[in-house]
N, C-alpha and C positions, 0 to 999 in steps of 0.2 A: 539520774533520772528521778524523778517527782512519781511518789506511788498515787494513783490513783485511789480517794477515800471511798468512794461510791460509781452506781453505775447511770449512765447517763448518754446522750444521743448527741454528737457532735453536732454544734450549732455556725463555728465558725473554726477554722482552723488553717495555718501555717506549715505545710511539708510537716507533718504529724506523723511521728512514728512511733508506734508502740511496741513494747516486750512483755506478750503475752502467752509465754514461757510457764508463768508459774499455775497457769490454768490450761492451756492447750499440750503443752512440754513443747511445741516449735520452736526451735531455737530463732528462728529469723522475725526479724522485727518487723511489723505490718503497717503497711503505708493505711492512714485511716481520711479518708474525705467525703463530703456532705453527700456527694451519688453515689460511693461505689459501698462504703463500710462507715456508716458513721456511730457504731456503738462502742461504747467504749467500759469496759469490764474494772468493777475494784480488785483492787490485790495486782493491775497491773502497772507497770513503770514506762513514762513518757523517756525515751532517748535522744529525738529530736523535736522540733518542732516549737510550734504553742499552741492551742486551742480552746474555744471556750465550749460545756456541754450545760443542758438540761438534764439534772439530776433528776433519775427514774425509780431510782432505789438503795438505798443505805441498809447497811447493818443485817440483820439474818434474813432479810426480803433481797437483799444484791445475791448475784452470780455467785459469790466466794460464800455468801455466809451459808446462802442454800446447800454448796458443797459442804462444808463445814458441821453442817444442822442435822445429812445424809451421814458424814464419817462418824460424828457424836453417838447416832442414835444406835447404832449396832453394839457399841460398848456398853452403853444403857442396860439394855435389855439383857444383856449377857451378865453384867454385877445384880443384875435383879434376880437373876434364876441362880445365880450363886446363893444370895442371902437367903431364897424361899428353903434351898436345898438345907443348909445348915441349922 
């Protein structure tokens, strides 16, 4: 499976199914088409199919990195009130 670099809106797609696992924890792979789900999330992996999307957003603006930006910032703040305390 081909990891998705960014997030984008399915514009044309082939029996498209995605493993979006590492963002939902679903184990089950999700059929994606132009009327019913056509978003499609970075950080996840195509298992069938092919599809082409209109990229919506890359890097700490995508789904993953926003996650990512939220998990960061908690540790931040907590190495910052360590260093004031010392």
């Amino acid at each position: 499976g081909d990891l998705l670099p960014a997030d984008g809106v399915l514009i044309q797609g082939n029996d498209l199914k995605i493993d979006e696992s590492s963002l939902t924890g679903e184990s089950d792979h999700v059929k994606k088409s132009l009327d019913r789900d056509p978003m499609l999330l970075s950080g996840t992996h195509v298992m069938e199919g092919s599809g082409r999307m209109v990229v919506t957003a890359v890097g700490v603006n995508s789904q993953t990195g926003i996650i990512f930006t939220l998990l960061g910032a908690g540790g931040d703040d907590e190495e910052k009130e360590k260093e004031k305390e010392k």
